[in-house]
C-alpha angles and dihedrals in degrees: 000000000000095000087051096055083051097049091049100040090060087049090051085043085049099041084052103055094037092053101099084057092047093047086069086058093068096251108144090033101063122124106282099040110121119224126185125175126174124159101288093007142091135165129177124178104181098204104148080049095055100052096046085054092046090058100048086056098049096051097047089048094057085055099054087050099050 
C-alpha cells in the first residue's frame, strides 16, 4: 500500500508540472467538461477529462498488475 501512494503521489507531482504541455493536447477542453464564466466567476468541472483520465489509469494499472 505504501509503495502504491507513493507511486501515485509522484504521478499527481508529475501531472501537475506537465500541465501546461498537456494543455496543448487538448486535455481540460474534451466534450463533457462544464464551463461556466461569468464577470468575476468561473467554474470548470472537467468530467469528460476525468474520465478519460480515469480510464488511462485504469488501464495502465491492470497492466502493472498482470
Amino acid at each position: 500500500m505504501q509503495r502504491w501512494l507513493i507511486i501515485f503521489g509522484i504521478v499527481l507531482l508529475a501531472a501537475g508540472l506537465l500541465w501546461p504541455w498537456l494543455g496543448k493536447l487538448g486535455l481540460g477542453r474534451l466534450p463533457g467538461d462544464i464551463v461556466v464564466e461569468r464577470e468575476s466567476f468561473r467554474l470548470y468541472i472537467p468530467l469528460g477529462t476525468s474520465l478519460v483520465v480515469s480510464l488511462v489509469l485504469t488501464l495502465i494499472l491492470w497492466l502493472a498488475n498482470r
